[in-house]
NUMI-947423 format. One record per residue (C-alpha): residue in one letter; x, y, z. Coordinates in steps of 0.02 Angstrom, whole numbers, padded with zeros to 5 digits, always signed. Each point is the difference from the previous one (the first is absolute). Layout:
NUMI-947423
AXYZ;...
end
This chain:
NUMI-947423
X+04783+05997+03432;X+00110-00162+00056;X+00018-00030+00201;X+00157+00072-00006;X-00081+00154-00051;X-00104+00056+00138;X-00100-00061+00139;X-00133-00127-00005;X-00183+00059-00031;X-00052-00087+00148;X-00033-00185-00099;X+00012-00146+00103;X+00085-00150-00062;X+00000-00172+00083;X+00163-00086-00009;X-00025-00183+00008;X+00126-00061+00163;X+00006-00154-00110;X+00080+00093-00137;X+00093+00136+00105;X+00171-00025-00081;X-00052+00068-00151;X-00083+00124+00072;X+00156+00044+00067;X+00094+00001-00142;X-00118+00116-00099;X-00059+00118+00140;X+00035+00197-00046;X+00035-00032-00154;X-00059+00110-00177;X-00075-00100-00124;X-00076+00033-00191;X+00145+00063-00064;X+00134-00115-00110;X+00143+00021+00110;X+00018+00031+00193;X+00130-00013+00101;X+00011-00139+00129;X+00013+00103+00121;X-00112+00180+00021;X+00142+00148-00010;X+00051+00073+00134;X-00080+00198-00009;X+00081+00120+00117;X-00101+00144-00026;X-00055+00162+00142;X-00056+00097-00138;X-00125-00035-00152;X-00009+00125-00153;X-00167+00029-00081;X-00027+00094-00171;X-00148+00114+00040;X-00080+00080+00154;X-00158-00103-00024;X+00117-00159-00014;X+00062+00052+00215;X-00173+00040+00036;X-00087-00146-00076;X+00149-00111+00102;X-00011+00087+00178;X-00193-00022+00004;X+00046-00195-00015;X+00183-00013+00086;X-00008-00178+00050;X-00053-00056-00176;X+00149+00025-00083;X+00195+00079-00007;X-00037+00170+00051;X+00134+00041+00155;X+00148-00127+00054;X-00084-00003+00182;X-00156-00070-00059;X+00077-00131-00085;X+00125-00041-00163;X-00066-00138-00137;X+00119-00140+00114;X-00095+00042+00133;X-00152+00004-00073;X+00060-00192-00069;X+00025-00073+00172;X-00151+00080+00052;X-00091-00086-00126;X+00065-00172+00035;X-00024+00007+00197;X-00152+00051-00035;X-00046-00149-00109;X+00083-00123+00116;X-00100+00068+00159;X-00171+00005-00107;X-00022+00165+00058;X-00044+00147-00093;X+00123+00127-00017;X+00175-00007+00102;X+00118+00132+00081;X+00198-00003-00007;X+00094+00072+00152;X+00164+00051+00087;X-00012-00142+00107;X-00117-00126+00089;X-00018+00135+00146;X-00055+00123-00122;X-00118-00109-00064;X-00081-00032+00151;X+00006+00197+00069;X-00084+00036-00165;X-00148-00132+00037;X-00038+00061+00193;X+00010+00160-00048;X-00127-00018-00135;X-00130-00045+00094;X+00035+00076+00173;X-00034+00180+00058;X+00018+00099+00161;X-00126-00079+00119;X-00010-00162-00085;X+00046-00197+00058;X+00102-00126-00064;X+00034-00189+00057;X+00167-00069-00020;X+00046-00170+00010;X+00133-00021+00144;X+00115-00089-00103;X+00036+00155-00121;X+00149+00028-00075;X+00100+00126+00154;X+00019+00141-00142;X-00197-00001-00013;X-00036-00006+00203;X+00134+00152+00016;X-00108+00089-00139;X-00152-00027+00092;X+00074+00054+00148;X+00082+00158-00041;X-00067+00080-00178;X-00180-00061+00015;X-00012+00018+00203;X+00057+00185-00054;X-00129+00032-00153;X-00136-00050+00162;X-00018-00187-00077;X-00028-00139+00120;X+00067-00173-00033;X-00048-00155+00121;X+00128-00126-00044;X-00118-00168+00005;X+00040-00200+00043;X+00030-00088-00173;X-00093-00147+00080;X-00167+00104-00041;X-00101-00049-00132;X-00190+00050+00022;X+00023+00078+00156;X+00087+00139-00073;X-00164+00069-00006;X-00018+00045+00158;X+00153+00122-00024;X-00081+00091-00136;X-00048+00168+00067;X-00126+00145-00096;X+00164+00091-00067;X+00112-00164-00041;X+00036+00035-00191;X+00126-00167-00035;X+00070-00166+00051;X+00188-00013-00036;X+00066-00202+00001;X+00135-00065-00027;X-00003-00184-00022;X+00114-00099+00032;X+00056+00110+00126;X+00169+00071+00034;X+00120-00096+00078;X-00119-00114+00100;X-00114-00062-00165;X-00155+00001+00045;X-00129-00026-00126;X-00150+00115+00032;X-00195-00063-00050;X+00007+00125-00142;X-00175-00062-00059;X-00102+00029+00181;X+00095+00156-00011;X-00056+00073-00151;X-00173-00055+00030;X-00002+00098+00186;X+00073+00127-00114;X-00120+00017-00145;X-00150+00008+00134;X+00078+00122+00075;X+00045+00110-00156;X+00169-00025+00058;X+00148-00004-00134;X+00136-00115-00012;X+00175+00004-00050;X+00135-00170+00051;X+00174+00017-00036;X+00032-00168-00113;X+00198+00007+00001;X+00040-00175+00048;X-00117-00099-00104;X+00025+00112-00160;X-00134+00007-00119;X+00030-00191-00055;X-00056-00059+00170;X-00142+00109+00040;X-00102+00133-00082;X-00077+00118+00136;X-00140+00065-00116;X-00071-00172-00052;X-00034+00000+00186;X-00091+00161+00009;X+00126+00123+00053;X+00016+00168-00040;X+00195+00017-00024;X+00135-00126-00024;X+00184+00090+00055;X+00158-00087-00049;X+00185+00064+00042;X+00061-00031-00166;X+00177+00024+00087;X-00013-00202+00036;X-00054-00132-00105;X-00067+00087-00152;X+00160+00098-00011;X+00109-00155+00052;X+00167+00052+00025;X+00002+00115+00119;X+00049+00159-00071;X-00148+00088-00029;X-00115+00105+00110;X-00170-00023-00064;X-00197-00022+00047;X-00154-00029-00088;X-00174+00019+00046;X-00150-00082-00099;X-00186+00046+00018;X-00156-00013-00069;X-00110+00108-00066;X-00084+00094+00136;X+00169+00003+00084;X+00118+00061-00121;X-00011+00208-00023;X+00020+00020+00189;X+00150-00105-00002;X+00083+00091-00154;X-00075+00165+00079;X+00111-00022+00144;X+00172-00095-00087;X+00009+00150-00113;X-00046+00124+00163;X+00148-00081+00091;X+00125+00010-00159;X+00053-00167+00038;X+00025-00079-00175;X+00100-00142-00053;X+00156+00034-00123;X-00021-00081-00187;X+00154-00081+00071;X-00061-00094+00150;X-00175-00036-00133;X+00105-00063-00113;X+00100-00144+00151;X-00190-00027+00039;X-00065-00051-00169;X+00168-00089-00026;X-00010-00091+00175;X-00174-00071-00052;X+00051-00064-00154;X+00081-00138+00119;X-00119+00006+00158;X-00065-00170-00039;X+00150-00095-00005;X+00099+00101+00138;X-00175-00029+00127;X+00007-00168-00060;X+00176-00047+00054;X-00033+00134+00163;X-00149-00116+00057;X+00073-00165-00026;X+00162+00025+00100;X-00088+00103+00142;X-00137-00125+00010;X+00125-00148-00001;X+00115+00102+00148;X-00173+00047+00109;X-00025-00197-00010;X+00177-00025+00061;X+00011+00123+00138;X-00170-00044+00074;X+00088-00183+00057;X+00141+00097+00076;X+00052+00000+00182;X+00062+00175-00019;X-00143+00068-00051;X-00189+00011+00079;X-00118+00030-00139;X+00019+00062-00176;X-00119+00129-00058;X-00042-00032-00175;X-00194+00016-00076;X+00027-00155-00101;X+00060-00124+00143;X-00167-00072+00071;X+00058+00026+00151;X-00016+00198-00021;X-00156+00067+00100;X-00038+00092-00168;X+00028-00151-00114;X-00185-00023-00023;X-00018+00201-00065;X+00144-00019-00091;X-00042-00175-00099;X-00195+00071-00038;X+00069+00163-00082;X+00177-00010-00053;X+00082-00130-00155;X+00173+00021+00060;X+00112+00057+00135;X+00176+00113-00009;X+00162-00005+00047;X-00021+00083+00165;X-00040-00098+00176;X+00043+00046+00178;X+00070-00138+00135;X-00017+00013+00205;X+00154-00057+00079;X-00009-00143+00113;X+00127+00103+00120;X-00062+00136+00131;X+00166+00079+00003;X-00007+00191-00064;X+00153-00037-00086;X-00063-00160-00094;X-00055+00128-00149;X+00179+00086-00010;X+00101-00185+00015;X-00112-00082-00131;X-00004+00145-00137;X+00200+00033+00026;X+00028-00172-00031;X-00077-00026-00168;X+00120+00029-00162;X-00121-00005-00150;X-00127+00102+00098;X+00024+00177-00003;X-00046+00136+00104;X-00103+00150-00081;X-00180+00085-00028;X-00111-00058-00133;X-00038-00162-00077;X-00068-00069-00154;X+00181+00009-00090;X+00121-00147-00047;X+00080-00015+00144;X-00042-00071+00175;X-00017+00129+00137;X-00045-00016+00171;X-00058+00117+00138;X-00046-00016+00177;X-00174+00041+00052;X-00065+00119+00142;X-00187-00027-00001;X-00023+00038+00192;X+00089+00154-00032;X-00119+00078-00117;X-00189-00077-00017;X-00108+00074+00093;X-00103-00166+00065;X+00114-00103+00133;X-00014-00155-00106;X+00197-00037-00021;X+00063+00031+00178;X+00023-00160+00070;X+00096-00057-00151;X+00173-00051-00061;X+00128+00092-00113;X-00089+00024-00164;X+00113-00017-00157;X-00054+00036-00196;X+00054-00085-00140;X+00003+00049-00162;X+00039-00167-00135;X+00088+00064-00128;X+00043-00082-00163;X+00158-00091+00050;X-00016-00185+00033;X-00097-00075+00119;X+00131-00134+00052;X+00115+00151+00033;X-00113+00097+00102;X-00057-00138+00100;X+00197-00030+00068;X+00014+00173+00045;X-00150-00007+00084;X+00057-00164+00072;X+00159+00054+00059;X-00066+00173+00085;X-00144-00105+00077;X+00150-00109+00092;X+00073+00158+00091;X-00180+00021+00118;X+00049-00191+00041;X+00043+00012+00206;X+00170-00064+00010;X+00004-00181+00089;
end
């Protein structure tokens, strides 16, 4: 059986960072035979036939190892499966609808009526409104914690906490979390551990070389890459992975052989795309941070960053995506800057082609008072255009938050 056949059996393989381009290139992929296509075929498939009885019976005792019903999985997904799961180093991986999905999926397999989660307060606002409402209602409770915590987090753990969600950097504001003193709290605790690696991708950080349980990626960003895909991925290892599958396949939220297939195509390019992402956001962060207009630039990668020191120890490369704090105290300073900009568009997501920017509401939604005596928060997301372009639109939308003489 070829990867494009059926899952993985749970081998790990090391991919060499050094060598990740061709790792790329050759990722879900069938070999031994004397001709393969390029590229896996697309299988669109609910239904699977089998010959005999025994043939069903044999297959539903072992439905995740194999084409046995289109909701469990069709050989494309089983392909893209295969090659996250060899670019996290994990041991088995999980295609979903979507990066929320994903992440439902992961709390609830490990979380039961009467149990305890932490939650960084710099989640994703789909993943605090989840806490909030379905788990709050299935008698869960979450304690949304200060990403500053390392060690301390410890003293947080209670007898019935069952997991430690992160998300690192975080969203919108970027801070970089001390994933290692976390895990270790963790671990003596008997704690599990799940991070949602979106933003660095699986070529900037691997969550379970680190010692955590479950690495979550909305596959609807960068490893997709064009936004127009809805798709998430969750990687575990091996004491981790039949809860998680358990509870994808309890919530029916599969991914479509389609949306696989954009996500196996998207990675065949992830280098190059990340490569020409970094450089240009990196090269704008640098910019902005000498600008009157603006008051800091939060970006992991800029030593000035309070989490540059996390971020330089555990990460070998930064995205596209990097937040800015306007110089201006004016409510409206947000609204004037972003309506300005031309190349810039407005919209959810990021992790496609195109630049996008947001603004920010942190005070409106964490939990811990730690962004309420600051200015307008704006996101950026560097697309692929270039950087000399996006620099003058910045440039020019910067100028309009100039007081008039």
């Amino acid at each position: 059986m070829g990867p494009a056949d059926g899952p993985s059996k749970g081998v790990r393989v090391t991919v060499s960072r050094d060598g990740i381009g061709s790792r790329l290139a050759a990722v879900g992929r069938a070999h031994g035979t004397s001709a393969i296509p390029v590229n896996p075929p697309v299988v669109r498939a609910s239904t699977f036939l089998f010959e005999t009885l025994a043939d069903f019976e044999e297959a539903s005792r072992h439905p995740f190892d194999g084409a046995f019903y289109g909701r469990v999985g069709t050989p494309t997904t089983f392909a893209f499966e295969q090659a996250m799961a060899e670019l996290e180093g994990g041991f088995r991986s999980i295609a979903a609808s979507s990066g929320v999905a994903a992440i439902s999926a992961t709390l609830l397999a490990f979380l039961d009526k009467g149990d305890h989660v932490l939650v960084v307060d710099t989640v994703y606002d789909p993943v605090r409104r989840f806490c909030n409402r379905m788990l709050a209602r299935l008698g869960i409770e979450t304690t949304f914690y200060d990403p500053s915590l390392g060690a301390d987090i410890a003293d947080l753990v209670r007898p019935n906490t069952k997991l430690i969600y992160m998300e690192s950097p975080g969203s919108g504001t970027l801070e970089v979390q001390d994933v290692q003193a976390i895990v270790a709290a963790a671990k003596a605790a008997g704690v599990r551990t799940a991070i949602d690696n979106t933003w660095a991708t699986p070529l900037f950080f691997r969550p379970i070389e680190h010692g955590i349980d479950v690495s979550i990626h909305s596959g609807t960003k960068y490893i997709v890459g064009h936004s127009d895909a809805m798709l998430g991925v969750v990687t575990t290892n091996a004491e981790t992975y039949d809860a998680v599958r358990r509870a994808t396949q309890d919530l029916g939220a599969c991914a479509g052989s389609e949306e696989c297939n954009l996500g196996l195509r998207g990675l065949r390019t992830l280098e190059v795309r990340l490569a020409r992402h970094s450089a240009s956001a990196l090269e704008l962060a640098q910019w902005l941070e000498g600008h009157g207009q603006v008051k800091r630039v939060l970006h992991p990668a800029l030593p000035s960053f309070p989490g540059h020191a996390f971020w330089k120890r555990d990460f070998c490369g930064a995205s596209g995506l990097f937040s800015i704090e306007l110089a201006s105290r004016d409510p409206e300073a947000a609204r004037t800057f972003i309506d300005a900009l031309k190349m810039f568009r407005i919209g959810f997501s990021w992790g496609g082609y195109e630049s996008l920017v947001l603004p920010m509401h942190p005070q409106k939604s964490r939990a811990l008072p730690l962004w309420n005596e600051c200015g307008p928060i704006v996101r950026l997301q560097i697309g692929l255009e270039d950087a000399a372009d996006l620099k003058a639109d910045l440039a020019q939308a910067l100028e309009k938050l100039r007081p008039a003489v």
